[in-house]
C-alpha positions as CSV (number, residue, x, y, z in Angstrom):
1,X,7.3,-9.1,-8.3
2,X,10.0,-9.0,-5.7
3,X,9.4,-8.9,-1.8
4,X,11.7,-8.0,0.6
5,X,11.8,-9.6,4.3
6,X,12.0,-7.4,7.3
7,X,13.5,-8.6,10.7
8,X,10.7,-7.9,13.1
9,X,10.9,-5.8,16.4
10,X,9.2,-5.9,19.0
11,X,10.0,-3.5,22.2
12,X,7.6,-3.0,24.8
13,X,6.0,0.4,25.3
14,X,8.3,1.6,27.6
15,X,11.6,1.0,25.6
16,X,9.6,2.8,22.5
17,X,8.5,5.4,25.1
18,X,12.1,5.8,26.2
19,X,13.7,5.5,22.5
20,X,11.4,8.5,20.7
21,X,10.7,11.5,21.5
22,X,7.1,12.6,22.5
23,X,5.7,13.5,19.0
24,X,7.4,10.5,17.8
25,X,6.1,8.5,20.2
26,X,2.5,9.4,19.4
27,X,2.7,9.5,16.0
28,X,4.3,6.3,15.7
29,X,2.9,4.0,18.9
30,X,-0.5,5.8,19.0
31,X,-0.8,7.0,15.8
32,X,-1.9,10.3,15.8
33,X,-1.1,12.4,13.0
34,X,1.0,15.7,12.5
35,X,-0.2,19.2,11.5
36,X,-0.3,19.3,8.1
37,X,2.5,21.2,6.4
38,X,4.4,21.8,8.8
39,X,6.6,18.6,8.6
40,X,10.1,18.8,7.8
41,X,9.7,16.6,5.1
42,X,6.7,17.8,3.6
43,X,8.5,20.0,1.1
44,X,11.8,19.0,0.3
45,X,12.7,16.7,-2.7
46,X,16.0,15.0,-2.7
47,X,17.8,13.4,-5.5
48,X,19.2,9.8,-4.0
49,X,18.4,8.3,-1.2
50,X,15.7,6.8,1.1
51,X,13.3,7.1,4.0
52,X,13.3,4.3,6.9
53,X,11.2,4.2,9.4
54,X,12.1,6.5,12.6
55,X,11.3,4.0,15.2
56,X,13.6,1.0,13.8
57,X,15.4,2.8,10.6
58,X,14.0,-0.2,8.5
59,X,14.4,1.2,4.7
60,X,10.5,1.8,3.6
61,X,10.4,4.4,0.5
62,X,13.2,5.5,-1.9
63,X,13.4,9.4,-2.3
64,X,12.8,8.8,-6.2
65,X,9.4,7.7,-4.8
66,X,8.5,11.1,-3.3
67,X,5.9,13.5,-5.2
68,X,4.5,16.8,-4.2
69,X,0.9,15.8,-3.9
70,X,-0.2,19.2,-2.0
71,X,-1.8,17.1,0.8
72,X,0.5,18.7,3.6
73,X,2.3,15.5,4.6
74,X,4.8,14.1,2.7
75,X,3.7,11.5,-0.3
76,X,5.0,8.5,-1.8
77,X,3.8,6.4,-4.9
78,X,5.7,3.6,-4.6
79,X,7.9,1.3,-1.5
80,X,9.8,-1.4,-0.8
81,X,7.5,-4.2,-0.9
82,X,7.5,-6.2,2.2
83,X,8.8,-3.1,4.2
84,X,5.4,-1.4,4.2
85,X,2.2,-3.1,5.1
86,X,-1.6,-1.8,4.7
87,X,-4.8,-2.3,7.0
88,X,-7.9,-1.3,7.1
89,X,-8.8,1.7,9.8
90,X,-11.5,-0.1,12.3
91,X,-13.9,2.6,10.9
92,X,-12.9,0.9,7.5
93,X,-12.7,4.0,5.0
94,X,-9.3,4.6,4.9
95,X,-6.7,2.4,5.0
96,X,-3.5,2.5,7.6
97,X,0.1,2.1,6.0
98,X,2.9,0.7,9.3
99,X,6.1,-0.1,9.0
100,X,6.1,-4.5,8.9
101,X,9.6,-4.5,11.0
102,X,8.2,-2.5,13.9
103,X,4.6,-1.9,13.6
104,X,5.2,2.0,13.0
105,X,2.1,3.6,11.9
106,X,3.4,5.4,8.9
107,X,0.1,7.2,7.8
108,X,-2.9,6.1,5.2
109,X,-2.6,5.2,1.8
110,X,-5.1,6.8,-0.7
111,X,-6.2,5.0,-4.5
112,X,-7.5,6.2,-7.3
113,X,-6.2,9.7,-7.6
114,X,-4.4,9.6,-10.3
115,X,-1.4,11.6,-8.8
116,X,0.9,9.4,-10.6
117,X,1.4,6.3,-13.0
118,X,1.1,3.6,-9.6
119,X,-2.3,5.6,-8.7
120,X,-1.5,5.4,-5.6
121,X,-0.4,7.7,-2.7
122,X,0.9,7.2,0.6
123,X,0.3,10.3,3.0
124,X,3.2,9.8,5.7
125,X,4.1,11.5,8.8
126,X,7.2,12.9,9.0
127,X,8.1,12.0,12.3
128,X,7.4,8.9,11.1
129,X,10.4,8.6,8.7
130,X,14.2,9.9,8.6
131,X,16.3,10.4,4.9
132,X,19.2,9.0,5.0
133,X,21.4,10.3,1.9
134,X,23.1,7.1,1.4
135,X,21.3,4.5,-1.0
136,X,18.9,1.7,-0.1
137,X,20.8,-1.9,0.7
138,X,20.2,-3.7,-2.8
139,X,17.2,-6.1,-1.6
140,X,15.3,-3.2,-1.3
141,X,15.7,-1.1,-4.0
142,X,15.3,-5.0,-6.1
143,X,11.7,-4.7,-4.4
144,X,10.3,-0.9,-5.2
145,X,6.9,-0.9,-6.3
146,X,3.6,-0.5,-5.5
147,X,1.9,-1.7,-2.2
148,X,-1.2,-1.7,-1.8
């Protein structure tokens, strides 16, 4: 089982404050959560590609990973091992997928559903993560899988 290994970030809450817009900025640093289904990504399924984090553009999910769960937010059954990371919400039912570079929450991650073969899906924000058309630097396409 392959890992990748992120370069960590760490900016104070004023550069983050400064780098993303206010939406962005709560989702990400705060971690609030969007409206559901009205995301940008929420119904759109491209062919090649990858997400990365919006904060730090660290690659986290490839777009072959996407599914349409019917959950409002954008789902993913697998990522780049070593980009995501999972903890447990302080309330400890649901568990809290961030973004290992920066810290990003990303959304929760849910088991057990049987959406697809990983069983496992990972309810993102959108204004958590941006595609980027072009494909995934090797390392991390070498480390797809499952994360939690």
């Amino acid at each position: 089982m392959s890992f990748v290994k992120v370069t960590r970030i760490t900016k104070s809450e004023e550069e983050w404050r400064a780098q993303l817009q206010a939406e962005e900025f709560a989702i990400l640093r705060k971690k609030a959560t969007e409206r559901p289904g009205v995301g940008e990504y929420t119904n759109i399924q491209p062919p090649s590609g990858y997400f990365a984090c919006r904060a730090c553009m660290t690659p986290l999910y490839s777009a072959t990973a996407k599914f349409h769960s019917g959950c409002g937010w954008p789902a993913f059954d697998k990522c780049y091992r070593g980009a995501v990371r999972a903890e447990r919400d302080a309330d400890g039912r649901r568990v809290e997928i961030l973004c290992a570079a920066c810290d990003g929450h990303l959304g929760h991650v849910f088991e057990g559903e049987g959406f697809t073969q990983t069983n496992e899906r990972h309810c993102v924000n959108s204004k958590s993560v941006r595609y980027v058309a072009s494909p995934a630097p090797p390392e991390f396409t070498a480390a797809e899988g499952k994360c939690v």
